[in-house]
C-alpha positions as CSV (number, residue, x, y, z in Angstrom):
1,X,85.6,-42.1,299.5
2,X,84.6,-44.5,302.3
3,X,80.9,-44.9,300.6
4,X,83.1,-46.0,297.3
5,X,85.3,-48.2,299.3
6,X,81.9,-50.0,300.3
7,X,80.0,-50.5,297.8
8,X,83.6,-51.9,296.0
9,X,84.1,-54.0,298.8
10,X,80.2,-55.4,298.3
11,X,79.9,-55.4,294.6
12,X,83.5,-57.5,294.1
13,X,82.6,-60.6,295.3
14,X,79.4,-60.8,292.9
15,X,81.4,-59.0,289.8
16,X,83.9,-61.8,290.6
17,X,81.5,-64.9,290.4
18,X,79.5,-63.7,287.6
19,X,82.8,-63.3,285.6
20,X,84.1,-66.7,286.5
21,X,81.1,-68.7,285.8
22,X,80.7,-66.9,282.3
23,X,84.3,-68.5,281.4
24,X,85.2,-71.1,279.5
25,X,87.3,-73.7,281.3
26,X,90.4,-72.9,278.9
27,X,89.9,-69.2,280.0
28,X,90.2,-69.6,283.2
29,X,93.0,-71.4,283.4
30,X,94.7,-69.2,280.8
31,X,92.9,-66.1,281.5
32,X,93.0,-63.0,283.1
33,X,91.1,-64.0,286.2
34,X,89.3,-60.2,286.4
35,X,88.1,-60.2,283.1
36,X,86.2,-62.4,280.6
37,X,86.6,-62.1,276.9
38,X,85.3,-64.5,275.0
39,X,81.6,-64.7,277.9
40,X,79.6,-68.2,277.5
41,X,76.9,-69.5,279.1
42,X,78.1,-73.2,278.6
43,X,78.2,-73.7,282.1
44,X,74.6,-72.5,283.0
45,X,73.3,-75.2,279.8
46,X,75.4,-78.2,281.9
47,X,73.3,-77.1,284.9
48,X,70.2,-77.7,283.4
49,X,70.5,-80.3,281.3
50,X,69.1,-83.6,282.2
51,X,71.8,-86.8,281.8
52,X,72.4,-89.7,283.2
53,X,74.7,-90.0,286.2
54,X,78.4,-90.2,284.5
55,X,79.1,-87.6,281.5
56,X,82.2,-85.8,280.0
57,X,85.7,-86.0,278.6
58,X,87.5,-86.5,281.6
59,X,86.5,-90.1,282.6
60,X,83.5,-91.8,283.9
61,X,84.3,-91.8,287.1
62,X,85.8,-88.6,287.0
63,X,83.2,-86.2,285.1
64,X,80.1,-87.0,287.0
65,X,76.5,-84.8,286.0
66,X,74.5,-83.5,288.5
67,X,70.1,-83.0,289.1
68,X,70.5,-79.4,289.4
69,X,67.1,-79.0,288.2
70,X,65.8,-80.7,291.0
71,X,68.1,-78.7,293.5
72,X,66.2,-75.6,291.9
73,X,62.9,-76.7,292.2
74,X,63.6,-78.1,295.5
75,X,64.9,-75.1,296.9
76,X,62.1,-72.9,295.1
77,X,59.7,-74.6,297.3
78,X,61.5,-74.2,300.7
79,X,61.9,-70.8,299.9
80,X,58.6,-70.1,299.1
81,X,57.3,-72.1,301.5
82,X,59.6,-70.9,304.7
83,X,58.9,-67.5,303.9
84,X,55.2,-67.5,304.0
85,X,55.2,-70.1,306.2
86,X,57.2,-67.5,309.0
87,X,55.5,-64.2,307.8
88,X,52.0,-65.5,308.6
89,X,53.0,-66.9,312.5
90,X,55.0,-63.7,313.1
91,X,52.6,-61.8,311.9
92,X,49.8,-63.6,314.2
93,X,52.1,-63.5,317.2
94,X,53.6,-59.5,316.7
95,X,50.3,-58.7,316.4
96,X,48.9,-60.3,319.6
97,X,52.2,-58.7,321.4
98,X,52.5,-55.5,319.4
99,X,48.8,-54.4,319.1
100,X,47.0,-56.2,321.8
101,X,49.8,-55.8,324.1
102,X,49.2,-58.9,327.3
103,X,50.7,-58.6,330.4
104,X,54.1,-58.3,330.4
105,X,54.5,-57.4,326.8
106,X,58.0,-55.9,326.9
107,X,59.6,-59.2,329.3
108,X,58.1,-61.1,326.6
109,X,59.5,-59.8,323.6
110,X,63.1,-59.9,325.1
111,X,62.5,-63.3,325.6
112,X,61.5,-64.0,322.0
113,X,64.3,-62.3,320.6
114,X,66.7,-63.4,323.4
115,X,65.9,-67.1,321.4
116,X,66.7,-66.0,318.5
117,X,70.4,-65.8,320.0
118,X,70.7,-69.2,321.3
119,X,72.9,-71.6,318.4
120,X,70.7,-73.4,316.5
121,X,73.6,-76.0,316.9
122,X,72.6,-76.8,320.2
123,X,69.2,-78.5,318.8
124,X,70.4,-80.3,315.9
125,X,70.5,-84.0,317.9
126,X,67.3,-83.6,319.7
127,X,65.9,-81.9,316.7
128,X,67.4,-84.6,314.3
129,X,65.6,-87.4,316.6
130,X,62.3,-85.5,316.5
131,X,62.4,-85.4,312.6
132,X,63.1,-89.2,312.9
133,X,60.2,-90.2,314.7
134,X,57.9,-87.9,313.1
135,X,59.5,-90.3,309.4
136,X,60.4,-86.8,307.8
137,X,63.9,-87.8,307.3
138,X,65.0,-87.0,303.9
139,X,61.8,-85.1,303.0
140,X,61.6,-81.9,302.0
141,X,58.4,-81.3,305.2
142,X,61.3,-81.4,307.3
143,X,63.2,-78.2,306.7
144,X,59.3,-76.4,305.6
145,X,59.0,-77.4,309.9
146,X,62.6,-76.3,310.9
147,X,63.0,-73.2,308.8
148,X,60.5,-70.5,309.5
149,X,62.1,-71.6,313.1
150,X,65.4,-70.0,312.5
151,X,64.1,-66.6,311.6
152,X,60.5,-66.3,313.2
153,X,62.3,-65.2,316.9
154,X,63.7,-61.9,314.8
155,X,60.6,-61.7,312.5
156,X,58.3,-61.3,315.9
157,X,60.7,-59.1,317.8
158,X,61.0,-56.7,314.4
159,X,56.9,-56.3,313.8
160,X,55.9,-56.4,317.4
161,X,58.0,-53.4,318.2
162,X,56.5,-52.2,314.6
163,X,52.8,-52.8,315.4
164,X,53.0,-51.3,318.9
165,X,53.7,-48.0,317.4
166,X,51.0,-47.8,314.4
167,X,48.5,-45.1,315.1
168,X,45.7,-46.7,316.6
169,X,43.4,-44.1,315.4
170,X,42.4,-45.3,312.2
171,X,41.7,-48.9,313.3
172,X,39.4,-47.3,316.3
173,X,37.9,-45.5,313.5
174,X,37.1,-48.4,311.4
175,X,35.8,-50.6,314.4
176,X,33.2,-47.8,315.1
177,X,32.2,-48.0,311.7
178,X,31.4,-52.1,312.0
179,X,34.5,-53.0,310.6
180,X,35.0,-56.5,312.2
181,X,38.8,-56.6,313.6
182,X,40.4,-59.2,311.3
183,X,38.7,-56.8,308.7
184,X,40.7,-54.1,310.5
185,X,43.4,-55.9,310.5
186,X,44.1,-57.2,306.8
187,X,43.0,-53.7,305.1
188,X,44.5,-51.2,307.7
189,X,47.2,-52.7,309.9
190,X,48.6,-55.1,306.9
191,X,49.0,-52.1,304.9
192,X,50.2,-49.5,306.7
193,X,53.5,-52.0,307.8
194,X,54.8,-52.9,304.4
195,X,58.2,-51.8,304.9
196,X,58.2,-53.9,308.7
197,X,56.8,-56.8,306.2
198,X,59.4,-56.7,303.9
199,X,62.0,-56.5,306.9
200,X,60.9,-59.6,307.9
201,X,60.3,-61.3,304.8
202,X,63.7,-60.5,303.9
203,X,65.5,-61.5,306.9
204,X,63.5,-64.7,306.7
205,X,65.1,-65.5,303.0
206,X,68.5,-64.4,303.8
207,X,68.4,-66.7,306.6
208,X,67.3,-69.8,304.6
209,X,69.3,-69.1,301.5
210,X,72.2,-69.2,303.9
211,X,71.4,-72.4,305.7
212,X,73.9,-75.4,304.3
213,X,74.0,-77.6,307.7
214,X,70.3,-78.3,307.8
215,X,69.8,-78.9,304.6
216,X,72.6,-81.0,304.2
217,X,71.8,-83.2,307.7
218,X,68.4,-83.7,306.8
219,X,68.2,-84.3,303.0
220,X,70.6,-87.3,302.0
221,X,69.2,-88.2,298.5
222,X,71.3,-86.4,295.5
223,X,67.3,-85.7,294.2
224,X,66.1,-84.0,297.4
225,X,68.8,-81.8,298.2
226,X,68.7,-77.9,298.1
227,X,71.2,-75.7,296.0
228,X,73.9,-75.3,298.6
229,X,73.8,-78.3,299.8
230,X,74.0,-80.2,296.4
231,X,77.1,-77.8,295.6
232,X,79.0,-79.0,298.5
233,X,79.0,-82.9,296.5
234,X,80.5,-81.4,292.9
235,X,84.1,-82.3,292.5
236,X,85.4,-78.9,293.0
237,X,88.8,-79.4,291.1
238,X,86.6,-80.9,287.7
239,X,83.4,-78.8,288.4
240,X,84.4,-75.7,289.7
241,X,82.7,-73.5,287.2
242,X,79.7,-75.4,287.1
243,X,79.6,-74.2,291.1
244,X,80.2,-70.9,290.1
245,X,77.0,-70.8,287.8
246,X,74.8,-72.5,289.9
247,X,75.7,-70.4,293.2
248,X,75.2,-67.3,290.9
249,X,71.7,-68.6,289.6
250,X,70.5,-69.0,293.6
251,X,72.5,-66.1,294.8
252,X,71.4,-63.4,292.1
253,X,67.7,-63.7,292.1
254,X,68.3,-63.1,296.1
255,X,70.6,-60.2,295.9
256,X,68.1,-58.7,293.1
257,X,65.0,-58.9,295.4
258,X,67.1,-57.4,298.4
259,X,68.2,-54.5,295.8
260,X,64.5,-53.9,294.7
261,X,63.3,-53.8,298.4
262,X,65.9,-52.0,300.1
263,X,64.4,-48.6,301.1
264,X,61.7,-51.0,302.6
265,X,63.6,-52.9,304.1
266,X,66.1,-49.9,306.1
267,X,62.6,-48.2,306.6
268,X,61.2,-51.2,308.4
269,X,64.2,-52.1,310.4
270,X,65.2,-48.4,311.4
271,X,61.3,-47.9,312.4
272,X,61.3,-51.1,314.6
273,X,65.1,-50.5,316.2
274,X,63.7,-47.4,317.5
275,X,60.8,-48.0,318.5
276,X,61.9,-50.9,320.2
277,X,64.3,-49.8,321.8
């Protein structure tokens, strides 16, 4: 009963925006506001369609369209980006920690992931007048810098403790049979820590498609926005469906690839927890 109350208490917020965005604006003011009966996808069309600035029935200044399409691309390439971007430098520095294990291994990897606690708030006006200087403002190379930032603390902490405990066996093996170590490393290690990987590379998107302040400090044109942050600029009382759709178009693709990769990704995050610990 408790495993059904959970999975409602998950599944209702997503059933809920799916059906609203899949109304019609007469249906849901007159609707029943559970269920959907005559579905459209009229509001995922006015997303991507290209118009000029001003549009609609209400009033010029009233009905205003919006560059979604660039809000997608834009936030396709920050994803992309962030999440290879912070997969490869974890990766680099678990692996020095985890495998190679320096002095004072354990002291450092409390360290790493006691940074990962400190607010990211504290940083914003230094790190808003280090973005200046560097003449990133309201480019999208800011947030590809900032990004991997927010999750990379976590990301270390997870495949260090994850590398540490790979049987070292096989890699000995494999450097006695002239197998360089970056060999060694991409064909053996790599491998053998997919479900650490995909820990990591999920935490990493779930922490970027969550961001809104970043995004929303350091991107001022309508064009260069992300997603979240160009939904926070539609007139909610005139657009409100039209936000529905486009938070389902970022928000489903994410919930999908967290679906498809979940076994991985309690595997990975159990296995590092423990051994960690």
């Amino acid at each position: 009963m408790l495993l059904v109350v959970t999975t409602v208490y998950c599944v209702f917020p997503i059933y809920f925006m799916l059906v609203q965005s899949l109304k019609s604006a007469e249906e849901d003011v007159f609707g029943n506001p559970l269920i959907v009966r005559h579905p459209t996808f009229e509001n995922f069309e006015e997303l991507f369609e290209r118009r000029s600035e001003v549009r609609g029935y209400v009033g010029a200044t009233l009905h205003r369209a919006y560059p979604f399409v660039d809000w997608l691309e834009n936030t396709l390439i920050l994803f992309a980006g962030s999440v290879v971007i912070t997969l490869v430098l974890s990766v680099l520095a678990a692996y020095a920690l985890g495998r190679l294990q320096p002095p004072g291994f354990r002291m450092w990897r409390r360290i790493i992931f006691a940074s990962y606690l400190i607010p990211h708030t504290i940083l914003f006006v230094p790190l808003y007048q280090v973005i200046i200087k560097l003449g990133l403002d309201d480019n999208l190379l800011a947030l590809l810098l900032v990004y991997p930032t927010l999750a990379l603390p976590f990301c270390v902490w997870v495949l260090s403790a994850y590398f540490q405990h790979l049987p070292r066996e096989v890699e000995e093996a494999a450097l006695v049979e002239g197998a360089s170590r970056v060999t060694t490393f991409l064909r053996i290690v790599l491998p053998m820590s997919r479900p650490a990987l995909v820990t990591a590379g999920i935490f990493a998107l779930g922490t970027i498609a969550s961001d809104f302040t970043l995004a929303s400090i350091f991107l001022l044109s309508p064009q260069n926005q992300t997603i979240p942050a160009g939904l926070a600029t539609m007139e909610v009382a005139l657009d409100e469906l039209l936000g529905v759709a486009g938070i389902n178009v970022m928000a489903i693709p994410v919930v999908l690839i967290c679906a498809i990769f979940a076994r991985d990704y309690v595997r990975g995050l159990t296995a590092s927890m423990l051994e960690g610990s």
